[in-house]
HTML snippet that shows the backbone in 3Dmol.js (N, CA, C, O; Angstrom):
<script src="https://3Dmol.org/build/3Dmol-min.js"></script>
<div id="view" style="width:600px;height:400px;position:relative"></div>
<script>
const pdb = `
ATOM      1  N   UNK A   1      96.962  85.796 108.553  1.00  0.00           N
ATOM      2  CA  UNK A   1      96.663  86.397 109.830  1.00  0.00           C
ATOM      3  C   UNK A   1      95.959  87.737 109.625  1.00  0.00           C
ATOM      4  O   UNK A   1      96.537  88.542 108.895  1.00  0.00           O
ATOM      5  N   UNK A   2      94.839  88.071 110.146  1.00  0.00           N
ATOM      6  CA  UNK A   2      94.411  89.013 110.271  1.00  0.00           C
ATOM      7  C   UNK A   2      94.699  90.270 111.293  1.00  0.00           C
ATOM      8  O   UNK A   2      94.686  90.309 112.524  1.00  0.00           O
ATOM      9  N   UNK A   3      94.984  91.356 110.238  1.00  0.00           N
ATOM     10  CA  UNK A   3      95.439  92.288 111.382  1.00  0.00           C
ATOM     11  C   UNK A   3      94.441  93.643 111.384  1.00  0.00           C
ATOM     12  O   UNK A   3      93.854  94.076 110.392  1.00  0.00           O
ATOM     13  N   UNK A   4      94.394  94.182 112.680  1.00  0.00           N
ATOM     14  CA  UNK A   4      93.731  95.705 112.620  1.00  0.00           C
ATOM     15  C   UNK A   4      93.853  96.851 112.049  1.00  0.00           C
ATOM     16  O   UNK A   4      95.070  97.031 112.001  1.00  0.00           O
ATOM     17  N   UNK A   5      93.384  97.655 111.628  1.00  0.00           N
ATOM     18  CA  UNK A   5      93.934  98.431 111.016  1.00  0.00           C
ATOM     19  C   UNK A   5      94.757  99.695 111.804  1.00  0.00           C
ATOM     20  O   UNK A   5      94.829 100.850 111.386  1.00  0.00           O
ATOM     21  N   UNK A   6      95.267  99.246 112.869  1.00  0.00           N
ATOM     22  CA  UNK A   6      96.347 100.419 113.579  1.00  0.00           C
ATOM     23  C   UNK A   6      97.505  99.268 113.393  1.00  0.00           C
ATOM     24  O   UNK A   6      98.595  99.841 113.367  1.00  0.00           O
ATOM     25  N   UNK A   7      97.603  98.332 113.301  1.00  0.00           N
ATOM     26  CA  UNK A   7      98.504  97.217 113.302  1.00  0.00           C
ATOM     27  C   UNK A   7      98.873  97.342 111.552  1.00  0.00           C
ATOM     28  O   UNK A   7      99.849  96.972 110.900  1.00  0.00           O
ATOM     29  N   UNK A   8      98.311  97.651 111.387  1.00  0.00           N
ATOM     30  CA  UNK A   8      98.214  97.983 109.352  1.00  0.00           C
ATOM     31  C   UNK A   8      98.938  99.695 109.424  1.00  0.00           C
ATOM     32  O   UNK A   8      99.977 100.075 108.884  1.00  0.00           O
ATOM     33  N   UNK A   9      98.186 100.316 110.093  1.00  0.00           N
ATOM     34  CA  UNK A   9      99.039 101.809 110.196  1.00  0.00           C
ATOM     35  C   UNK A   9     100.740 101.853 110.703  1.00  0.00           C
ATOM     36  O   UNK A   9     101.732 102.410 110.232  1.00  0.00           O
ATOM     37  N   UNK A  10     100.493 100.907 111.986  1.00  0.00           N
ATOM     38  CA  UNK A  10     101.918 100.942 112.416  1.00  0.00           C
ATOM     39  C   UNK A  10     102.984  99.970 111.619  1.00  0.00           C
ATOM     40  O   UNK A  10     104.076 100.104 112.169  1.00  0.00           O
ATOM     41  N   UNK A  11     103.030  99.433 110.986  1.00  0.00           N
ATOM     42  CA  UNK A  11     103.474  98.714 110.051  1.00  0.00           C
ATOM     43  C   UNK A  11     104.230  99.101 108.461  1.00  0.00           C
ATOM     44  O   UNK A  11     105.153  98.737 107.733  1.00  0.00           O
ATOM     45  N   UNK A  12     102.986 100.210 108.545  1.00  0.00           N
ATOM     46  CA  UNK A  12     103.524 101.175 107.759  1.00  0.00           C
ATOM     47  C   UNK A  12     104.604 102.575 108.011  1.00  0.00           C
ATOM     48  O   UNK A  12     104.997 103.349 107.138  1.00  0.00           O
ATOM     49  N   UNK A  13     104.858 102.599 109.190  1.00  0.00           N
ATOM     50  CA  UNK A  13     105.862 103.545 110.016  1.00  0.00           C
ATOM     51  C   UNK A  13     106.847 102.490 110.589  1.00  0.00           C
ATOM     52  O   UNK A  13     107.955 102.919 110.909  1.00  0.00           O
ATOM     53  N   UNK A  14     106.597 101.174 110.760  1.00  0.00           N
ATOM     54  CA  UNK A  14     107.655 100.429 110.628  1.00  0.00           C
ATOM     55  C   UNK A  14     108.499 100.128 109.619  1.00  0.00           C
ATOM     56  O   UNK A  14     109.691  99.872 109.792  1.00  0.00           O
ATOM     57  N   UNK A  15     107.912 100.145 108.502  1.00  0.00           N
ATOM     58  CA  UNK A  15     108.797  99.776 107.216  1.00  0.00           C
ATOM     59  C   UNK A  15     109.523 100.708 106.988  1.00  0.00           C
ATOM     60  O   UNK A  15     110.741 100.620 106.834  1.00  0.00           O
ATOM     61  N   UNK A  16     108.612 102.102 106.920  1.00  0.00           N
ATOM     62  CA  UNK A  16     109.215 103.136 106.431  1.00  0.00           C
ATOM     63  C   UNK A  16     110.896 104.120 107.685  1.00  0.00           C
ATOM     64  O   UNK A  16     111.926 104.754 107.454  1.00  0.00           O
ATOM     65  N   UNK A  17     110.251 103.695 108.713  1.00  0.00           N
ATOM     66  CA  UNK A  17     111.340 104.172 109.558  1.00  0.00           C
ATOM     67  C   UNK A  17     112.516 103.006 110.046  1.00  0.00           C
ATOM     68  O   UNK A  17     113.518 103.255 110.716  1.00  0.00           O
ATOM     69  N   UNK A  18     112.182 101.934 109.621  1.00  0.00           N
ATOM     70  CA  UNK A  18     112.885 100.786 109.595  1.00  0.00           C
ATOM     71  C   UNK A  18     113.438 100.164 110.756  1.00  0.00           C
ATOM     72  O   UNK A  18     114.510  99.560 110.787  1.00  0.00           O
ATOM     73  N   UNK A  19     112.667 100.337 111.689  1.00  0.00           N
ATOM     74  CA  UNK A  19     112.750 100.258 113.215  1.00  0.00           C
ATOM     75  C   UNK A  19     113.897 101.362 113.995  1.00  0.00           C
ATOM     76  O   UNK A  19     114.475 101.346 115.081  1.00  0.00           O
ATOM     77  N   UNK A  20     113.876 102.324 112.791  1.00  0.00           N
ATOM     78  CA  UNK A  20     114.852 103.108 114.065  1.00  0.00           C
ATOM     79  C   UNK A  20     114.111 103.824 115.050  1.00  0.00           C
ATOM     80  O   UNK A  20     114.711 104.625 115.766  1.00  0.00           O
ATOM     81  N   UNK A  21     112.719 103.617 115.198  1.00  0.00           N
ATOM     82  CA  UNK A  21     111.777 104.819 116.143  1.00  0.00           C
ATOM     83  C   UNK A  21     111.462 103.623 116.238  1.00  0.00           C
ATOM     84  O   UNK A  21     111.373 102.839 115.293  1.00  0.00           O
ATOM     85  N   UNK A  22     111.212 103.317 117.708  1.00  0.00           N
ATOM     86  CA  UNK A  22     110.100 102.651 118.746  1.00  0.00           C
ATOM     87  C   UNK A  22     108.990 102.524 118.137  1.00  0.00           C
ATOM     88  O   UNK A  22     108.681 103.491 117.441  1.00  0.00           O
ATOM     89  N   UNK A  23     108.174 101.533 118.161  1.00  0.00           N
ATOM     90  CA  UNK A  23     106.646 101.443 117.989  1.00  0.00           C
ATOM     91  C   UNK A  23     106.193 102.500 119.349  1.00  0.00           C
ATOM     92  O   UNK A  23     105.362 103.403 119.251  1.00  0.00           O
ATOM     93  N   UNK A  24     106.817 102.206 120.386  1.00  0.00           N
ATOM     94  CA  UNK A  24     105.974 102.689 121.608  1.00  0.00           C
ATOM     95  C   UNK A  24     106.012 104.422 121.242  1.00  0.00           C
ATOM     96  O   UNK A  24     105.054 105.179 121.398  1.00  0.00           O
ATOM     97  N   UNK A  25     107.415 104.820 120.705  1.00  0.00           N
ATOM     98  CA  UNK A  25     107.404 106.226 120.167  1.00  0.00           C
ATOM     99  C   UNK A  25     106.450 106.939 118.979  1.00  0.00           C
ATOM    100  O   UNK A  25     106.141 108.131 118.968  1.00  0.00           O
ATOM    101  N   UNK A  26     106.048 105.917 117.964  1.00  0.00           N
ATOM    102  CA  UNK A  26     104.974 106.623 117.447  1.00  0.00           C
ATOM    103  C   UNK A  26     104.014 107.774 117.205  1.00  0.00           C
ATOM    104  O   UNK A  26     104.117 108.602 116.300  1.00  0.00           O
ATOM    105  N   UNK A  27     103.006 107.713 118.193  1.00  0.00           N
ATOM    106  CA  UNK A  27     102.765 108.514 118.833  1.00  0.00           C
ATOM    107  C   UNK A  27     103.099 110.096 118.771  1.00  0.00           C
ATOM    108  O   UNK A  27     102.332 111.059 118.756  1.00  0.00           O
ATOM    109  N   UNK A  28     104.582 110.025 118.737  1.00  0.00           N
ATOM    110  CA  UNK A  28     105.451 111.488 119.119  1.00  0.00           C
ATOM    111  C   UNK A  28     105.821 111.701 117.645  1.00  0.00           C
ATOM    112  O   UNK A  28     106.118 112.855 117.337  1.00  0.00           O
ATOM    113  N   UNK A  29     105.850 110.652 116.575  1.00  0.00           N
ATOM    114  CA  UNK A  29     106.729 111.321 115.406  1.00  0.00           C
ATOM    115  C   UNK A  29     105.500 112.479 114.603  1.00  0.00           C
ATOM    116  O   UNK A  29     104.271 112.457 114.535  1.00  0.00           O
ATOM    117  N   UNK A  30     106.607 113.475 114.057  1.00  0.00           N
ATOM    118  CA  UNK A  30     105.586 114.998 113.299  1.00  0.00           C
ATOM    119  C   UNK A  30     106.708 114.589 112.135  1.00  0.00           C
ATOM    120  O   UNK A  30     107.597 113.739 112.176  1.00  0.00           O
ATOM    121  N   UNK A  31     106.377 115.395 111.223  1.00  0.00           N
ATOM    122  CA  UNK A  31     106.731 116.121 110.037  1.00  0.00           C
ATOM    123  C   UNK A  31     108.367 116.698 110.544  1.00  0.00           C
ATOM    124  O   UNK A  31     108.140 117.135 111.672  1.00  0.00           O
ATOM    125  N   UNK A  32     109.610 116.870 110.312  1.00  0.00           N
ATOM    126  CA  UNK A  32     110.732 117.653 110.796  1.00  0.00           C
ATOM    127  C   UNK A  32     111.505 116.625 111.533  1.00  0.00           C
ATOM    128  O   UNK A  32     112.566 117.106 111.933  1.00  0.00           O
ATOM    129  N   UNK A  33     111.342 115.319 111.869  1.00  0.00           N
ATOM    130  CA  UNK A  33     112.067 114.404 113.287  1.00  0.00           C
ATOM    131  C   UNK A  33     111.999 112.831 112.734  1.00  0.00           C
ATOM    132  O   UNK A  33     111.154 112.314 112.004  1.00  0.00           O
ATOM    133  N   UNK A  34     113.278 112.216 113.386  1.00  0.00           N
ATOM    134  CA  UNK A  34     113.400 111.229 112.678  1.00  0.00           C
ATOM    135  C   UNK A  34     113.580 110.841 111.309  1.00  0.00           C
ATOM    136  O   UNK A  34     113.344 109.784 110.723  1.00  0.00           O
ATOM    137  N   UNK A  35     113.984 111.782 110.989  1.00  0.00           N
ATOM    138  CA  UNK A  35     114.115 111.696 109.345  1.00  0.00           C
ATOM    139  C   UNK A  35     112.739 111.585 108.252  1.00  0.00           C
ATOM    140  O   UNK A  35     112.661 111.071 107.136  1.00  0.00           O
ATOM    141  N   UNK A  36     111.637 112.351 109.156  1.00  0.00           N
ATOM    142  CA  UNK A  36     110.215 112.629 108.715  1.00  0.00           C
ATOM    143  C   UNK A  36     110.636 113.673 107.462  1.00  0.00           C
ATOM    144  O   UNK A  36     110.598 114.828 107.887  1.00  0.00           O
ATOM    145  N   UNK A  37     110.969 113.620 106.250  1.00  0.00           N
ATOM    146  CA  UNK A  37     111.051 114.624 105.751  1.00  0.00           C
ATOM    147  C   UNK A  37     110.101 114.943 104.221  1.00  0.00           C
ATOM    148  O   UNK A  37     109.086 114.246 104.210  1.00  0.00           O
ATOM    149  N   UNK A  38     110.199 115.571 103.345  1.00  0.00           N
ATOM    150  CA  UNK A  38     108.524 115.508 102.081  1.00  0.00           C
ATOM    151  C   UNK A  38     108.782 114.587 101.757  1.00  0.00           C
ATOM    152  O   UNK A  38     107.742 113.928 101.735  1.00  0.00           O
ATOM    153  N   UNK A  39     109.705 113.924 101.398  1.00  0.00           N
ATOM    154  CA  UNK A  39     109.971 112.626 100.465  1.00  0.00           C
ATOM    155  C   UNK A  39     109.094 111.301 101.797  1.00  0.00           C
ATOM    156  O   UNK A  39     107.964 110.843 101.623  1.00  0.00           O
ATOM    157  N   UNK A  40     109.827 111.030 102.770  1.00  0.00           N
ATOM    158  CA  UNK A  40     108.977 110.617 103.762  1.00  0.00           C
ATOM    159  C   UNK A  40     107.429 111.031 103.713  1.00  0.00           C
ATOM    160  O   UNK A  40     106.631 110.107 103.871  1.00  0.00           O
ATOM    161  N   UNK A  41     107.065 111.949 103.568  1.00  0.00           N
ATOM    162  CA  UNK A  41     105.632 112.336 104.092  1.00  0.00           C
ATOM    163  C   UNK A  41     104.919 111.675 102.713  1.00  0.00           C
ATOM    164  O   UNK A  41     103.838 111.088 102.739  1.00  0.00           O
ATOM    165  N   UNK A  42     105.714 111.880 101.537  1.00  0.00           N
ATOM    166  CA  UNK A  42     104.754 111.093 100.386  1.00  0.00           C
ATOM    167  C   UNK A  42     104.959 109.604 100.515  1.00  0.00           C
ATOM    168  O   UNK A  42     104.057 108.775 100.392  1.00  0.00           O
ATOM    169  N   UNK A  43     106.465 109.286 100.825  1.00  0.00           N
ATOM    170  CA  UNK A  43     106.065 107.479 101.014  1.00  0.00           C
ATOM    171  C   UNK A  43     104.795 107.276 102.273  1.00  0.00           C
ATOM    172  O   UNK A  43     103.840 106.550 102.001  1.00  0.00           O
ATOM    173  N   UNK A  44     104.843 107.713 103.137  1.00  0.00           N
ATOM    174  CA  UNK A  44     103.531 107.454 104.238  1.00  0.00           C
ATOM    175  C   UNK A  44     102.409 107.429 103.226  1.00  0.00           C
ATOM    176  O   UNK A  44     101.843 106.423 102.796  1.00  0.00           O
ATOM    177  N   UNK A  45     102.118 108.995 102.834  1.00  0.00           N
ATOM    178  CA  UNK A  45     100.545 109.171 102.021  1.00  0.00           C
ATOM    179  C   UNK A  45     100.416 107.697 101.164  1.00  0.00           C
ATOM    180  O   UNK A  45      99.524 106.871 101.361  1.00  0.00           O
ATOM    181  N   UNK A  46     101.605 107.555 100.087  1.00  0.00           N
ATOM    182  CA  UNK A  46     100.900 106.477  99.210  1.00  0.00           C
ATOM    183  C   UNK A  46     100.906 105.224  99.784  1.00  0.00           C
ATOM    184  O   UNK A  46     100.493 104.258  99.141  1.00  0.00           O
ATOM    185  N   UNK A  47     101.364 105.101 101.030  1.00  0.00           N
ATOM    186  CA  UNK A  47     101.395 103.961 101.783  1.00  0.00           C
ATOM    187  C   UNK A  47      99.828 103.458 102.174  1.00  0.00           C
ATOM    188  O   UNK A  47      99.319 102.339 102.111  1.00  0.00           O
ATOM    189  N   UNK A  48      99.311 104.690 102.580  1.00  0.00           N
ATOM    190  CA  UNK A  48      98.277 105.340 103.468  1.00  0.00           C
ATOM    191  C   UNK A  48      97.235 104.265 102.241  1.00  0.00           C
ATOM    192  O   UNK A  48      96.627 103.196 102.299  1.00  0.00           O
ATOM    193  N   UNK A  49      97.441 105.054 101.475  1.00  0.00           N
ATOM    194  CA  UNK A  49      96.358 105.077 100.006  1.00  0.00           C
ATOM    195  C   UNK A  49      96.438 103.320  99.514  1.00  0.00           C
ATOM    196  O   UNK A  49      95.387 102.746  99.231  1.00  0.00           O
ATOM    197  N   UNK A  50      97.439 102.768  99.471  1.00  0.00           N
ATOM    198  CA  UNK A  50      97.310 101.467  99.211  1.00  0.00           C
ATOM    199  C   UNK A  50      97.146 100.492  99.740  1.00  0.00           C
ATOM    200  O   UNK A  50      96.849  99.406  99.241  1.00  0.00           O
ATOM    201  N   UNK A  51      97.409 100.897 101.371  1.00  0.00           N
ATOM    202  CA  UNK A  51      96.681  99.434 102.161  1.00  0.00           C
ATOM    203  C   UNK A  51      95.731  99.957 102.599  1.00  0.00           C
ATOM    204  O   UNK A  51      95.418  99.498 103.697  1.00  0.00           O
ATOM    205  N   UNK A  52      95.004 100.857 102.178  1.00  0.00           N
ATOM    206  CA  UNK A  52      93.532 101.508 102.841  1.00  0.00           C
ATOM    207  C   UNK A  52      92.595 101.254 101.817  1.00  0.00           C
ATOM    208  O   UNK A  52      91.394 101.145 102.064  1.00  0.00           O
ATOM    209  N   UNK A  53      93.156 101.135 100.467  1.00  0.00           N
ATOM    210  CA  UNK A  53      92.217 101.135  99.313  1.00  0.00           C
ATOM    211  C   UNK A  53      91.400 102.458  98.867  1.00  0.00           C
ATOM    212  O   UNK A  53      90.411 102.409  98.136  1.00  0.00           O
ATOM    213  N   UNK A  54      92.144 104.082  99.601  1.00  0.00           N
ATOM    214  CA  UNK A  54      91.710 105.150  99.698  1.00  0.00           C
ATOM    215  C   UNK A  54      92.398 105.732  98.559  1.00  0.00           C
ATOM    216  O   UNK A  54      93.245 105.213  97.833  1.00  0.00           O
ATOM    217  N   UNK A  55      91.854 106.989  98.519  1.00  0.00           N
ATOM    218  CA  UNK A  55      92.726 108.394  97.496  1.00  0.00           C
ATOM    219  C   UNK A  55      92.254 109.696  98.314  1.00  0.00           C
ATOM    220  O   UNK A  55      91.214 110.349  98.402  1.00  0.00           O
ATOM    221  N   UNK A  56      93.725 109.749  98.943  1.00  0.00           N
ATOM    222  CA  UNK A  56      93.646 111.018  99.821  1.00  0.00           C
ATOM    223  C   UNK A  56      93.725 112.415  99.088  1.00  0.00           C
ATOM    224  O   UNK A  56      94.833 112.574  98.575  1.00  0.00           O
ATOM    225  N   UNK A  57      92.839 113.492  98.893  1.00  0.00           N
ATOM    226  CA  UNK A  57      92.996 114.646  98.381  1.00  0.00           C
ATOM    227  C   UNK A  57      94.207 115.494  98.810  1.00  0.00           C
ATOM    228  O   UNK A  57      94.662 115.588  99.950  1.00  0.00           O
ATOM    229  N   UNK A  58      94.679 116.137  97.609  1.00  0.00           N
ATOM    230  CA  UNK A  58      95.575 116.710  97.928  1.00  0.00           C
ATOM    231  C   UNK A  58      95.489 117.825  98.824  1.00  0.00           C
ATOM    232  O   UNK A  58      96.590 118.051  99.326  1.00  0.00           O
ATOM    233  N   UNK A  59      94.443 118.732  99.272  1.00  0.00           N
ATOM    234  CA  UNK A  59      94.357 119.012 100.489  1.00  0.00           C
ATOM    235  C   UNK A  59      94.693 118.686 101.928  1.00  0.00           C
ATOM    236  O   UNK A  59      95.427 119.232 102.752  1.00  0.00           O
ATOM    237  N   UNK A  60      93.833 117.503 101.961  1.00  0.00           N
ATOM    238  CA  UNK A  60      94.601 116.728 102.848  1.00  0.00           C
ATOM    239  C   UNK A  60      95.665 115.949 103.052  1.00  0.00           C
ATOM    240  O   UNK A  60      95.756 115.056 103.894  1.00  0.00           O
ATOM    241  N   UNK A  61      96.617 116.351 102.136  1.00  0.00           N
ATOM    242  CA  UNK A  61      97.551 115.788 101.712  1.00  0.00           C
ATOM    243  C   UNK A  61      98.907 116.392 102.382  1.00  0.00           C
ATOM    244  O   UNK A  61      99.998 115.942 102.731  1.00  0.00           O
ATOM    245  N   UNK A  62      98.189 117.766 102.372  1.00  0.00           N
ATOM    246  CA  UNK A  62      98.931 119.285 102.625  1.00  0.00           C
ATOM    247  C   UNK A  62      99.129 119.511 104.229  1.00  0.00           C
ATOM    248  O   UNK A  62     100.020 120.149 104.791  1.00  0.00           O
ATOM    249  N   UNK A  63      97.857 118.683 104.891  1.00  0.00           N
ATOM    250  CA  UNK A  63      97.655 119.238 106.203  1.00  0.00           C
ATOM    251  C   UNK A  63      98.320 117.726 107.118  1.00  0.00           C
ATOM    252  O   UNK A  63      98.182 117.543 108.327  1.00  0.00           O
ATOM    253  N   UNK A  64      99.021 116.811 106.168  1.00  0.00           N
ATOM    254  CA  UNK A  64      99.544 115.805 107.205  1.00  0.00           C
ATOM    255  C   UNK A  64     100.741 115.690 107.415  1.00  0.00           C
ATOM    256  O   UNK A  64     101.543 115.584 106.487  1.00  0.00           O
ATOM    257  N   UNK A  65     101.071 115.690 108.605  1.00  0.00           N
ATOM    258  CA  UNK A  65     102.305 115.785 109.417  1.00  0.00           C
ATOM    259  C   UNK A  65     102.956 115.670 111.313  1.00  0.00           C
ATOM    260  O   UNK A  65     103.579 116.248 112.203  1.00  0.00           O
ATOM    261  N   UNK A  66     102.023 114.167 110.843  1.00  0.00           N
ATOM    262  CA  UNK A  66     102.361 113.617 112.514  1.00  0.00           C
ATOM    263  C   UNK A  66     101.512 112.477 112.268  1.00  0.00           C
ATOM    264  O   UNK A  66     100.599 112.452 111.443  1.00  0.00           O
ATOM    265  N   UNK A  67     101.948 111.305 113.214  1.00  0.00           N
ATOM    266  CA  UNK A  67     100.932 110.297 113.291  1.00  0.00           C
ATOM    267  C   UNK A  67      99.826 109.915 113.954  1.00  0.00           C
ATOM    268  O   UNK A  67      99.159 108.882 113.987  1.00  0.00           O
ATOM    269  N   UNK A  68      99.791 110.603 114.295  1.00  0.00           N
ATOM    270  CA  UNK A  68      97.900 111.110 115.758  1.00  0.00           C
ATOM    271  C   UNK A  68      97.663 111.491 114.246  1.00  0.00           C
ATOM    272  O   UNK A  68      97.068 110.639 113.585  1.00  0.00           O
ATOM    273  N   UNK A  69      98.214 113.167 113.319  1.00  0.00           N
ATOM    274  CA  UNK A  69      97.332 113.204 112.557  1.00  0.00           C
ATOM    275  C   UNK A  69      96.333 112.267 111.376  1.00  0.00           C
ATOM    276  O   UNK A  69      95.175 112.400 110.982  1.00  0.00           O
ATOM    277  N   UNK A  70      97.601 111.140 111.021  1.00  0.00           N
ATOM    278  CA  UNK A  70      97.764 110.397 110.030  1.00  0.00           C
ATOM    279  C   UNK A  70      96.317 109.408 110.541  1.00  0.00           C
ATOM    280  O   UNK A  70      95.458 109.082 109.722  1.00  0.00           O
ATOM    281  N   UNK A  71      96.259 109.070 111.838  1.00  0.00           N
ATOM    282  CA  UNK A  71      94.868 108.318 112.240  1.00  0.00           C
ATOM    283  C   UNK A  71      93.741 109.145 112.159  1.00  0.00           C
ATOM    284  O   UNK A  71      92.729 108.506 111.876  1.00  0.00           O
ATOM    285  N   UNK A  72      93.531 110.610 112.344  1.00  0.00           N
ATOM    286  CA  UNK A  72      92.439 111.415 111.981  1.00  0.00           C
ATOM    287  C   UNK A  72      92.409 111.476 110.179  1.00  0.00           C
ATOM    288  O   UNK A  72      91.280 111.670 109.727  1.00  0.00           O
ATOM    289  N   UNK A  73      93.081 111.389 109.559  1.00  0.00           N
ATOM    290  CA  UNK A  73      93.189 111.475 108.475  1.00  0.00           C
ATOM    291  C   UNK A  73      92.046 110.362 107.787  1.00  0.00           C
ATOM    292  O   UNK A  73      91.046 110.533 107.090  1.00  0.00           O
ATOM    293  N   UNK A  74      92.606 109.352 108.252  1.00  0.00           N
ATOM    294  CA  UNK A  74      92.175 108.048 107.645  1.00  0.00           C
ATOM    295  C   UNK A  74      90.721 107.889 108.573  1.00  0.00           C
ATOM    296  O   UNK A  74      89.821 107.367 107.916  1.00  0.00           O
ATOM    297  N   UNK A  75      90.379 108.221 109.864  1.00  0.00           N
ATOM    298  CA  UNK A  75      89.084 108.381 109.902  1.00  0.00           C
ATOM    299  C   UNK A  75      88.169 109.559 109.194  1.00  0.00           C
ATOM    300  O   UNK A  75      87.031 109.878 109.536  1.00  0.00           O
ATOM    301  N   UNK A  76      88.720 109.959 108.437  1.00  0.00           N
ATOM    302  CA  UNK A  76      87.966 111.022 107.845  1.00  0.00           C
ATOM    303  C   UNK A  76      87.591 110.063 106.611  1.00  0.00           C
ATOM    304  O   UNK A  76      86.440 110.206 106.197  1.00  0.00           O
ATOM    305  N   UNK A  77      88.286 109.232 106.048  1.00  0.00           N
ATOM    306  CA  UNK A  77      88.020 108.365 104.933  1.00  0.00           C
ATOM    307  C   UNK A  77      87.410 106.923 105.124  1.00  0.00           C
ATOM    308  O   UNK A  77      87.365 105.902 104.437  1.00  0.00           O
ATOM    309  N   UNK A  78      86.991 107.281 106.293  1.00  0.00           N
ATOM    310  CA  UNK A  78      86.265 106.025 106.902  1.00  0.00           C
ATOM    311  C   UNK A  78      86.897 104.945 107.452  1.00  0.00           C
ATOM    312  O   UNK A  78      86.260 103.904 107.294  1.00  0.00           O
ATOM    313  N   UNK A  79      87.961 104.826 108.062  1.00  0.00           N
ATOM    314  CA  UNK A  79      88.497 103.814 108.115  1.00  0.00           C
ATOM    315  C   UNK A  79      88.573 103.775 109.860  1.00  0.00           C
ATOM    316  O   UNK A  79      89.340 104.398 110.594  1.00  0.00           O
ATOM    317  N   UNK A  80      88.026 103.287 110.040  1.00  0.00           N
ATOM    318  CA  UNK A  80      88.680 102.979 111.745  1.00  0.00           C
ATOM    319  C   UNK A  80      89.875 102.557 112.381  1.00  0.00           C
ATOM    320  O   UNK A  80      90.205 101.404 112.660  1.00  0.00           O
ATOM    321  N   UNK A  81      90.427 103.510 112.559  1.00  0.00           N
ATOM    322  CA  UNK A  81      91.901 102.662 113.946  1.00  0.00           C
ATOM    323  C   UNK A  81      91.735 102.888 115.120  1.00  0.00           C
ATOM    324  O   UNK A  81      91.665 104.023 115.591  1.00  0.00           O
ATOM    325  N   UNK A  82      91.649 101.858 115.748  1.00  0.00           N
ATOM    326  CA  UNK A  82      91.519 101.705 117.824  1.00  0.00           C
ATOM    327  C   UNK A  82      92.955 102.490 117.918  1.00  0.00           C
ATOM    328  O   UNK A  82      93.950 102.086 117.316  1.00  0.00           O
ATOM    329  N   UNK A  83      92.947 103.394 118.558  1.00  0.00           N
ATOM    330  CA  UNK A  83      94.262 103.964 118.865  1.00  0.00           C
ATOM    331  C   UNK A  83      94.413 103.564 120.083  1.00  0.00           C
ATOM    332  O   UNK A  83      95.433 103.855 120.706  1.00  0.00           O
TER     333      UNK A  83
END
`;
const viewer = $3Dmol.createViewer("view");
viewer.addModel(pdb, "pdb");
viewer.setStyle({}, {cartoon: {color: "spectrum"}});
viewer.zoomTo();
viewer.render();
</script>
C-alpha cells in the first residue's frame, strides 16, 4: 500500500508515542509534553532520516521541537507533506 508522506510522518509519532496522543492532537505536540523529551527528540530525528532517506544537519537538529516544525524541517530537505 502506498502511503503519503504525512501518513509516513504521522506514523512515525504513532510508533513513537504509542498511541497515547491522538493523531488528531499532533499538531499540538512541542519538545517538553507528552513525554517529548531529548531521548524522544533523537528517536523522531533518526526516524525522520530513515524513512525520508535524508541526513538532517545537526543544526537543524538543534532547532527541532514540535511537529508543524518537524514538517518544515523535512520540506527544507525536499520532501513534501500535504499537511
Amino acid at each position: 500500500m502506498f502511503m503519503t508522506n504525512l501518513e509516513i510522518y504521522n506514523q512515525i509519532f504513532k510508533e513513537l508515542f504509542e498511541d497515547e496522543v491522538p493523531e488528531t492532537e499532533y499538531k499540538e505536540l512541542s519538545y517538553g509534553n507528552a513525554g517529548w523529551d531529548s531521548v524522544m527528540n533523537m528517536d523522531i530525528l533518526e526516524m525522520l532520516e530513515q524513512e525520508f532517506n535524508i541526513s538532517i544537519d545537526t543544526e537543524d537538529k538543534m532547532k527541532f521541537d514540535s511537529y508543524q516544525n518537524g514538517i518544515e524541517l523535512l520540506q527544507k530537505y525536499g520532501i513534501h507533506v500535504e499537511s
